[in-house]
TIZAKE-598353 format. One record per residue (C-alpha): x, y, z; chain; residue in three letters. Coordinates in steps of 0.001 Angstrom, whole numbers, plus 500000, padded with zeros to 6 digits. Layout:
// TIZAKE-598353
+--------+--------+--------+-------+------+
:   east :  north :     up : kette : rest :
+--------+--------+--------+-------+------+
:      X :      Y :      Z :     A :  ala :
...
+--------+--------+--------+-------+------+
// end
This chain:
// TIZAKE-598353
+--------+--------+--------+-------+------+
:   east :  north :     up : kette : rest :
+--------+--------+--------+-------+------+
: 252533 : 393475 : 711960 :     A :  unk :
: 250168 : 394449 : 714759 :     A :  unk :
: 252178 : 397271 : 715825 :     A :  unk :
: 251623 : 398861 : 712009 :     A :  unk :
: 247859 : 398853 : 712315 :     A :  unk :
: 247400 : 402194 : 713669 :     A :  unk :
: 249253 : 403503 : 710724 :     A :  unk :
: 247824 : 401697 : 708380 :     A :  unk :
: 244400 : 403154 : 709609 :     A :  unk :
: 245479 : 406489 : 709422 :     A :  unk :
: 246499 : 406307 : 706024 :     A :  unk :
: 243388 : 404634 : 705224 :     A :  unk :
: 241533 : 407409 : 706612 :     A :  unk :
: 243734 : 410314 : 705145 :     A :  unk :
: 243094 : 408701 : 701766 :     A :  unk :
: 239130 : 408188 : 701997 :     A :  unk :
: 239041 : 411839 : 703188 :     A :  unk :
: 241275 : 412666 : 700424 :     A :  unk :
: 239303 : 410752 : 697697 :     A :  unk :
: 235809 : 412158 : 699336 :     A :  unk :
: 237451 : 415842 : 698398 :     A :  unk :
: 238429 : 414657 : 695273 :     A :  unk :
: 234787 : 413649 : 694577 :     A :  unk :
: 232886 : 416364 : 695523 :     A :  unk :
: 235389 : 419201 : 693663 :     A :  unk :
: 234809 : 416805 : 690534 :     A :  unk :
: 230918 : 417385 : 691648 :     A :  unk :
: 231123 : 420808 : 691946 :     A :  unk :
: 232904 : 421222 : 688940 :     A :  unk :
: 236193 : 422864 : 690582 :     A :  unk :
: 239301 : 423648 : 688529 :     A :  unk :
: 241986 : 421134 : 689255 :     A :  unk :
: 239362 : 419028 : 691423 :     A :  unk :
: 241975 : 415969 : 691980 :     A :  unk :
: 244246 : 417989 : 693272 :     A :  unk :
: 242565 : 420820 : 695059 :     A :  unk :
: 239661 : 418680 : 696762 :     A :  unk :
: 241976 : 416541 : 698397 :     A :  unk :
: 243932 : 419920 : 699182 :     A :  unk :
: 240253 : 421670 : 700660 :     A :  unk :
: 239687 : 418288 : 702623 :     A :  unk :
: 242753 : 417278 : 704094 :     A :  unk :
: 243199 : 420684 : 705709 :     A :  unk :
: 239957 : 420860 : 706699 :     A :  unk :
: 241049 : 417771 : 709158 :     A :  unk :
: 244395 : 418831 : 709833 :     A :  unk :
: 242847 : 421892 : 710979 :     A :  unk :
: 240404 : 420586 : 713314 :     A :  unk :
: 243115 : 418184 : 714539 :     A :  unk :
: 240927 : 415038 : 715230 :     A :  unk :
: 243050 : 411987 : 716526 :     A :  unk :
: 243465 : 408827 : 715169 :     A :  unk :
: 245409 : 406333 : 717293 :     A :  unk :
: 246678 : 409351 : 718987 :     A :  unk :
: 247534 : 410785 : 715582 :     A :  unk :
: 246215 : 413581 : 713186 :     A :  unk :
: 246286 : 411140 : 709862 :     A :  unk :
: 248503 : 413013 : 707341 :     A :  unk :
: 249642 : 411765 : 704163 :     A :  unk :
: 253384 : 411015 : 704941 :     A :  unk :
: 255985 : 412503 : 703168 :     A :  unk :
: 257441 : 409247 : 702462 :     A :  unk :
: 254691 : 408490 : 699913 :     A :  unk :
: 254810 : 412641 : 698662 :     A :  unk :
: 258088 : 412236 : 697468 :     A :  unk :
: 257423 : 408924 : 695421 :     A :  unk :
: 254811 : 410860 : 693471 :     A :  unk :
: 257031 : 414320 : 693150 :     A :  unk :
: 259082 : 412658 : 689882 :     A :  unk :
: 255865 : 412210 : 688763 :     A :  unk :
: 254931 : 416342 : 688974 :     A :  unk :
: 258206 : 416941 : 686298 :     A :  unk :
: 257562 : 413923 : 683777 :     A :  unk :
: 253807 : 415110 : 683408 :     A :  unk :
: 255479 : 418986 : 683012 :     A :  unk :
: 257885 : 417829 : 680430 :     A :  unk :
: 255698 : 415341 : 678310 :     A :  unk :
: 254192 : 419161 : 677141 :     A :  unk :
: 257154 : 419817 : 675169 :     A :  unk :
: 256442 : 417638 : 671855 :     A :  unk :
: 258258 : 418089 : 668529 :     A :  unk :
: 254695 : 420548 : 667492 :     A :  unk :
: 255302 : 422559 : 670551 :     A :  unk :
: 259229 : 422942 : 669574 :     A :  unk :
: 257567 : 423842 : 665900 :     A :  unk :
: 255162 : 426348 : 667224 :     A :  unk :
: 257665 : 427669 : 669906 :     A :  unk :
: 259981 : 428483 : 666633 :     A :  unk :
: 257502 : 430974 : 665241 :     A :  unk :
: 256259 : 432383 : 668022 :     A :  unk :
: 259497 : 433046 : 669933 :     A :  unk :
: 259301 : 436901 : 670475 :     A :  unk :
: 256407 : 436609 : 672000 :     A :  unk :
: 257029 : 433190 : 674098 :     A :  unk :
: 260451 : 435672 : 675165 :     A :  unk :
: 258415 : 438150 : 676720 :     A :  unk :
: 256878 : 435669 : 679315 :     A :  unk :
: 260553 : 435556 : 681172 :     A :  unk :
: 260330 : 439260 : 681579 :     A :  unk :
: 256823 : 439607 : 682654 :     A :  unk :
: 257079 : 436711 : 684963 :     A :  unk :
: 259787 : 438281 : 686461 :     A :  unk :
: 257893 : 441340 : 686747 :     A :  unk :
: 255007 : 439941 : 688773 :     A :  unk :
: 257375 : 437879 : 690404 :     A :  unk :
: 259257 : 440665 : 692286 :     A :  unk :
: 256538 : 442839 : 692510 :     A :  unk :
: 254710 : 440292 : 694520 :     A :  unk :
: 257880 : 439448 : 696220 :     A :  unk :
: 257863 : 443010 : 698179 :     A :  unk :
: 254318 : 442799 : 698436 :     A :  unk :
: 254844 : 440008 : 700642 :     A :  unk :
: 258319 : 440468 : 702653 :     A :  unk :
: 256635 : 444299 : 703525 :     A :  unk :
: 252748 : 443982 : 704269 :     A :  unk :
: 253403 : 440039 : 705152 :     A :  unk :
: 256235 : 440318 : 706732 :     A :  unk :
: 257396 : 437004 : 705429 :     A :  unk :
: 260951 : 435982 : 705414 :     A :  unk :
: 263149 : 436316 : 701999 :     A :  unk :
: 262794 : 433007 : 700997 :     A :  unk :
: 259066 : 432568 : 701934 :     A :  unk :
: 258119 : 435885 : 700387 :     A :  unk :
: 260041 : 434685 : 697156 :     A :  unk :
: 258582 : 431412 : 696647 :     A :  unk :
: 255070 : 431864 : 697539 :     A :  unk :
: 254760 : 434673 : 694914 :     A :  unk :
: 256027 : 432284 : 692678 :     A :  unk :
: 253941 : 432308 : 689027 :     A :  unk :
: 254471 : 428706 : 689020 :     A :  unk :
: 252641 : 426193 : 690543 :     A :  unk :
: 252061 : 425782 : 694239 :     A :  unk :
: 253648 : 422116 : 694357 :     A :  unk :
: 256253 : 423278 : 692488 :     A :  unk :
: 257059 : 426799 : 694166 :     A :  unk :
: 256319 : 424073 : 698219 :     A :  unk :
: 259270 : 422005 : 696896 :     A :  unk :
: 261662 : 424570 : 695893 :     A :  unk :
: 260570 : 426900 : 699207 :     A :  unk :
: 261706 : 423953 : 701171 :     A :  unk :
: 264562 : 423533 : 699512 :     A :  unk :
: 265768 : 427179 : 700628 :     A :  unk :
: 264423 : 426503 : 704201 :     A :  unk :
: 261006 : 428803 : 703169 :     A :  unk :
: 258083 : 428016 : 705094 :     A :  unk :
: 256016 : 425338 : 703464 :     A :  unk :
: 252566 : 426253 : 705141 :     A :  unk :
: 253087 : 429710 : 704443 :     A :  unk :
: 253953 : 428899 : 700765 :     A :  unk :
: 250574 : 426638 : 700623 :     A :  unk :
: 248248 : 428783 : 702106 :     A :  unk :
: 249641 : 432056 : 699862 :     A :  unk :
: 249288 : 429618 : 697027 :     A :  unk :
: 246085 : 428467 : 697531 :     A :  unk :
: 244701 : 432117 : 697828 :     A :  unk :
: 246139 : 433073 : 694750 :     A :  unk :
: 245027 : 430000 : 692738 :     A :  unk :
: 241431 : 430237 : 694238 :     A :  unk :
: 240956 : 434296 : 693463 :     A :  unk :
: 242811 : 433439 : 689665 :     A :  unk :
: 240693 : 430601 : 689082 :     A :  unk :
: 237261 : 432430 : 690357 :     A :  unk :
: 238350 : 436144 : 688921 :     A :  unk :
: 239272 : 435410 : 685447 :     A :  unk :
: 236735 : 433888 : 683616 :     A :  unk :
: 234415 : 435888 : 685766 :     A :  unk :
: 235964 : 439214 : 683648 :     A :  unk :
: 236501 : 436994 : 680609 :     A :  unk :
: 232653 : 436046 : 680663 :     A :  unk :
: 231710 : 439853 : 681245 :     A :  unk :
: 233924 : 440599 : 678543 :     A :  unk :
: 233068 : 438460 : 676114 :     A :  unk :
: 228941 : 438095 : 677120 :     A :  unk :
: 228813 : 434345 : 677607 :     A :  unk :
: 230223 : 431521 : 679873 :     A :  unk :
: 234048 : 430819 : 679207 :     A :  unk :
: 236257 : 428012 : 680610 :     A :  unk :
: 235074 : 425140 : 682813 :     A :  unk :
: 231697 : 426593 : 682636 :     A :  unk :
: 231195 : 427324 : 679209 :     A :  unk :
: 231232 : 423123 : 679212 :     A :  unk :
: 234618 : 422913 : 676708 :     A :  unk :
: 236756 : 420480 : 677759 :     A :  unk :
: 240197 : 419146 : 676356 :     A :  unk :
: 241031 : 415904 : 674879 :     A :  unk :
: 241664 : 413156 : 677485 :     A :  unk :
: 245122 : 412950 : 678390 :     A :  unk :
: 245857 : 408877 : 677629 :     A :  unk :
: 247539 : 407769 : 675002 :     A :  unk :
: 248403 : 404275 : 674957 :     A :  unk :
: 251454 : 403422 : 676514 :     A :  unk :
: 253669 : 400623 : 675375 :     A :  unk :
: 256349 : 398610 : 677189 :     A :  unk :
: 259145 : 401019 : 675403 :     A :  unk :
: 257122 : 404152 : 676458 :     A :  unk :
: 256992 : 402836 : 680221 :     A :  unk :
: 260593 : 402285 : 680383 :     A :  unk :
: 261353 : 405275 : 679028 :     A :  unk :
: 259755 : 407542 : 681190 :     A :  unk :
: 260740 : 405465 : 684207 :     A :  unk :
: 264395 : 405944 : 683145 :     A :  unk :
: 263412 : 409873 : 682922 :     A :  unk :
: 262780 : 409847 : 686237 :     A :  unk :
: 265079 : 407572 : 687565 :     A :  unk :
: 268126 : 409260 : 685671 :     A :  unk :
: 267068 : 412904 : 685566 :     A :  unk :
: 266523 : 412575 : 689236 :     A :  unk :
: 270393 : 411383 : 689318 :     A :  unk :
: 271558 : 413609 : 687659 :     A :  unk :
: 269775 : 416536 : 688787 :     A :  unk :
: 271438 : 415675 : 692479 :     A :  unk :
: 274662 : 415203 : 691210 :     A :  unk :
: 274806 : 418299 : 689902 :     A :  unk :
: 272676 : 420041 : 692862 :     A :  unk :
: 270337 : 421064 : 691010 :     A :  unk :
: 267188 : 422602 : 693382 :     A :  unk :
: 264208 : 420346 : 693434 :     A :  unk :
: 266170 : 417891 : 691897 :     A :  unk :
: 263570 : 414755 : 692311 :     A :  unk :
: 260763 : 416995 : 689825 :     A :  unk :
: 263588 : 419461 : 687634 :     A :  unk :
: 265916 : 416084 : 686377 :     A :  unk :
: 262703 : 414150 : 685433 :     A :  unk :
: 261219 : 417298 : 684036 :     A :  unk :
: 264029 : 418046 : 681774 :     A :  unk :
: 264427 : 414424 : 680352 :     A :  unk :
: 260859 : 413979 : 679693 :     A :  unk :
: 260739 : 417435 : 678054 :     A :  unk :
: 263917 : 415934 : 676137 :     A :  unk :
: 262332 : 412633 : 675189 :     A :  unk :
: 258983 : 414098 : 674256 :     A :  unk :
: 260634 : 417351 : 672181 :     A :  unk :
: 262379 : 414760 : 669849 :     A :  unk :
: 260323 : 412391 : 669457 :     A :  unk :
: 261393 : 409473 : 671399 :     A :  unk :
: 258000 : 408950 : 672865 :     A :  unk :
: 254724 : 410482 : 672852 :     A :  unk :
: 253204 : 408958 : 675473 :     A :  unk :
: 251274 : 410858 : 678614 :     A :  unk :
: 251225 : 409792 : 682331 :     A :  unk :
: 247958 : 407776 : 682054 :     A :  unk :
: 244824 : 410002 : 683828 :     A :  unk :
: 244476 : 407386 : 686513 :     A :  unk :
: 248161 : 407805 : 687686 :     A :  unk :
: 247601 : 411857 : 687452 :     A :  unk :
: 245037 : 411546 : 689248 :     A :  unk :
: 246146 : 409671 : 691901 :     A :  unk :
: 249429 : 411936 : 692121 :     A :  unk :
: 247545 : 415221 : 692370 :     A :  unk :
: 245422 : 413210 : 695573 :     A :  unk :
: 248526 : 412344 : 697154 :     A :  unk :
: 250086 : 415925 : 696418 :     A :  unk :
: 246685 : 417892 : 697064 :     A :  unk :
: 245805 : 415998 : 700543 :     A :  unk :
: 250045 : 415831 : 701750 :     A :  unk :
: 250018 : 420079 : 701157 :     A :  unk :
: 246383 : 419891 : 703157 :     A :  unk :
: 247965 : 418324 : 706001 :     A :  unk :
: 250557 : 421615 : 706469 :     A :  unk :
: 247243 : 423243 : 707423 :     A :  unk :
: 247331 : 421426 : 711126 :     A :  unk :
: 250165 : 424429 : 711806 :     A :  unk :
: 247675 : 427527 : 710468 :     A :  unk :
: 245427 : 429445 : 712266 :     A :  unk :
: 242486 : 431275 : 711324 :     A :  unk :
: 244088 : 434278 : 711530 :     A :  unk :
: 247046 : 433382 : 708945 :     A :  unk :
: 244128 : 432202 : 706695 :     A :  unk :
: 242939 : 435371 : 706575 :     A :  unk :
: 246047 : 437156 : 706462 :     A :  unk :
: 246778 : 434816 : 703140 :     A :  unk :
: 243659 : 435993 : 701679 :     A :  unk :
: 243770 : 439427 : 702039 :     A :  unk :
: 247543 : 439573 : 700716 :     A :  unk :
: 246587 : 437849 : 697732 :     A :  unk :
: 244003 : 440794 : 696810 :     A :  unk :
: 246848 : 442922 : 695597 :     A :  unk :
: 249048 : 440182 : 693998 :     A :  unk :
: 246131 : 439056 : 692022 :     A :  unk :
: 246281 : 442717 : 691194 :     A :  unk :
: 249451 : 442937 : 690219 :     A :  unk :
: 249037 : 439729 : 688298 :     A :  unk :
: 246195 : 440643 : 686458 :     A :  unk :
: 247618 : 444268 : 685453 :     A :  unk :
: 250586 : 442343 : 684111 :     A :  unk :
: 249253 : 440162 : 681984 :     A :  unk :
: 246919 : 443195 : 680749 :     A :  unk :
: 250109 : 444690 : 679739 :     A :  unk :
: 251596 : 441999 : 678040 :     A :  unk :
: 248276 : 441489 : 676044 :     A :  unk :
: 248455 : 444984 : 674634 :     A :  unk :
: 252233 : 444278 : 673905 :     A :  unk :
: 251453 : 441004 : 671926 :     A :  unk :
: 248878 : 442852 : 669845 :     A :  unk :
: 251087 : 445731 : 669073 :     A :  unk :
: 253893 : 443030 : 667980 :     A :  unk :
: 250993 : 441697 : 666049 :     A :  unk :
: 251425 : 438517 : 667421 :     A :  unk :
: 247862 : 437847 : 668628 :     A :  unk :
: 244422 : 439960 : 670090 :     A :  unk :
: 244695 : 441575 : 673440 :     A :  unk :
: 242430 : 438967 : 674831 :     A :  unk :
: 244170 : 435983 : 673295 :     A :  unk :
: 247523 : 437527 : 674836 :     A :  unk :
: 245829 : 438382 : 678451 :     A :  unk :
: 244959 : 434615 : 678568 :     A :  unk :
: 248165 : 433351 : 677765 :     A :  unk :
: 250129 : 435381 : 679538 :     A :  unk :
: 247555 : 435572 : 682974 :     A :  unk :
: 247792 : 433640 : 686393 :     A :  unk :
: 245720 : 430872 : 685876 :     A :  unk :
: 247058 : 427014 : 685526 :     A :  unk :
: 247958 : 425729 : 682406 :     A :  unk :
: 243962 : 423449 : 681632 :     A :  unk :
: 241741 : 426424 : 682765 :     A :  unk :
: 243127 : 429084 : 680216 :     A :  unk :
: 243364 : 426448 : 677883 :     A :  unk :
: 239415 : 425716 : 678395 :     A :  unk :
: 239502 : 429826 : 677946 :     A :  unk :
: 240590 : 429864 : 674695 :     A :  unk :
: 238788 : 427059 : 673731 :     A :  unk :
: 235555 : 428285 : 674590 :     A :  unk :
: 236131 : 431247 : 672924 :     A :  unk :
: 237731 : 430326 : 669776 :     A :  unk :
: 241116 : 431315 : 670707 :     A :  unk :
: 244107 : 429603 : 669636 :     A :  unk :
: 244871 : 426667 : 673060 :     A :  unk :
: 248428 : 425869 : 671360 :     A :  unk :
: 249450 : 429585 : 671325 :     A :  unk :
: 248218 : 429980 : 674860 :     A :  unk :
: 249592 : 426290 : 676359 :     A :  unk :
: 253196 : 427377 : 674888 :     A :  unk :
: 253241 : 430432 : 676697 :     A :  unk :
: 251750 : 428954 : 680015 :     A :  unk :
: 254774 : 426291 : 679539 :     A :  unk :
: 257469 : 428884 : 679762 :     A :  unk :
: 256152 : 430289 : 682449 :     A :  unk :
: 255860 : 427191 : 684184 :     A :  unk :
: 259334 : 426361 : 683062 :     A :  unk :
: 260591 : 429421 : 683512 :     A :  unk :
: 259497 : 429624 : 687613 :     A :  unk :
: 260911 : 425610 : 688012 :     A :  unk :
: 264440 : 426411 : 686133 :     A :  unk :
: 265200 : 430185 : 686653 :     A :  unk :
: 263525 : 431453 : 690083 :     A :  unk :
: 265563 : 429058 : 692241 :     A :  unk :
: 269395 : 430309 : 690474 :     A :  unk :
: 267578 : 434230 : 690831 :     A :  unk :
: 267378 : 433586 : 694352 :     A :  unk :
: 270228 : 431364 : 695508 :     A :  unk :
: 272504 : 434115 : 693496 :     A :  unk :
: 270446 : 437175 : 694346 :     A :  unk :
: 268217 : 437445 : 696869 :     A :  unk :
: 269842 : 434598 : 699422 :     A :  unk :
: 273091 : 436766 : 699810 :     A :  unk :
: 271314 : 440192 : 700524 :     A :  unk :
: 270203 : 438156 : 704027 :     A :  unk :
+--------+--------+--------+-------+------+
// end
């Protein structure tokens, strides 16, 4: 038992650093603060490599990959029998995400393998418009660099996260999003013996599946599919419970941290300045498809820049709440695209990038 002391330290450590970021990004009123405070403080360790019982303390990938099933039940609990409803009448519209995804996608994908000099798979993954746990687990999947993936990640989310409702607030003259003070329903619903076994069999069995049938990230795409098919018919409508989010976005936020003992300040910066045009590109795109969706006469430019932009899927939501947008219209969309990058990037690249190499 003895010997298992100095690893039990460490993890205690990693996890009161990871809880102190969590904390103070709640504080500050960051987007995503259980997830990207852990993320801010973990690296901020790794990266000044203090020892613990002759050890950095990580969070282990052991305990990552307990949580990752986790990452696709909470993805596919969006898809209820309303969003199927909705999804039905907006479908030309929820359509044109693949395209424009795809657009930024490979757009950003040059950006990267030319002034980054990344490798293919690196380059493809880290310009991912999913999210960065996602896009990490896939990337690793196709032997991409994980840090690189992170850090490229991280850039983008931070500039998205800052630039947007900065122009949103300009454009519309007052605060929007996390600072306008909206805020979205608490995610708990009360979850019965039935529900729990349920979505434990979700993960259990999409996992299985997934595997058997090589899918890529199979421990988050199986679970993700059969929550999104539980929750889409009805089966169950319960959420992970907030405390059990939470707690997953720590352990996901402070394990991508830890990459950061590899990066120098030099890739830092490198990361940052890269993700000055990408943002570009990103934000251009989803310009475009807001003028597209108003010509279709689907929604207002603005509504349509929001749902279609780079931000995650609770800060545009807070968008379009604090301006009186439709949230539904603009979750939907921000679930394709999310759906879209998990379930159609990784066959795009196994089948056409991967044999170009």
């Amino acid at each position: 038992m003895i010997q298992y002391l100095p690893y039990g330290i460490r993890l205690l450590v990693i996890f009161t650093v990871a809880a102190a970021g969590a904390g103070g990004a709640v504080a500050a009123g960051m987007p995503l603060p259980w997830m990207l405070g852990p993320l801010f403080a973990a690296a901020a360790v790794a990266m000044a490599k203090p020892k613990v019982f002759g050890a950095i303390p990580v969070m282990p990938t052991p305990l990552r990959n307990i949580f990752i099933p986790i990452i696709g039940l909470m993805i596919g609990s969006q898809v209820t029998p309303q969003t199927i409803m909705h999804m039905g009448k907006w479908w030309p519209s929820l359509l044109l995400v693949i395209p424009f995804a795809l657009v930024t996608q490979m757009i950003s994908y040059m950006l990267l393998k030319r002034l980054g000099g990344f490798d293919r798979a690196t380059a493809f993954f880290a310009s991912s418009p999913g999210g960065v746990v996602e896009a990490v687990i896939i990337s690793e999947r196709f032997n991409g660099d994980p840090t690189l993936t992170v850090v490229q990640h991280l850039a983008r989310i931070s500039l998205a996260v800052t630039i947007i409702p900065l122009l949103l607030t300009v454009y519309v003259g007052h605060p929007v999003g996390s600072a306008s003070g909206a805020s979205t329903p608490d995610a708990v619903n009360p979850i019965g013996v039935l529900d729990t076994l349920l979505m434990a069999a979700a993960a259990f069995v999409g996992a299985y599946v997934a595997r058997k049938i090589h899918l890529p990230a199979a421990n988050m795409i199986g679970p993700m599919i059969a929550s999104a098919a539980l929750h889409s018919t009805g089966l169950t409508f319960a959420l992970i419970p907030t405390s059990l989010v939470q707690v997953t976005q720590l352990v996901i936020g402070a394990s991508l941290g830890g990459r950061f003992a590899a990066v120098d300040m030099r890739t830092l910066y490198k990361s940052v300045m890269l993700s000055l045009p990408l943002i570009i590109v990103s934000l251009s795109v989803a310009v475009a498809a807001g003028l597209t969706v108003s010509m279709l006469g689907y929604n207002s430019v603005i509504v349509g820049f929001i749902a279609f932009a780079p931000g995650g899927v609770t800060e545009m939501g807070l968008i379009a709440i604090s301006i009186d947008a439709d949230p539904v219209y603009v979750a939907c969309h921000h679930i394709v695209r999310i759906f879209t990058a998990v379930l159609f990037l990784p066959l795009i690249y196994r089948f056409l990038i991967a044999p170009r190499q």
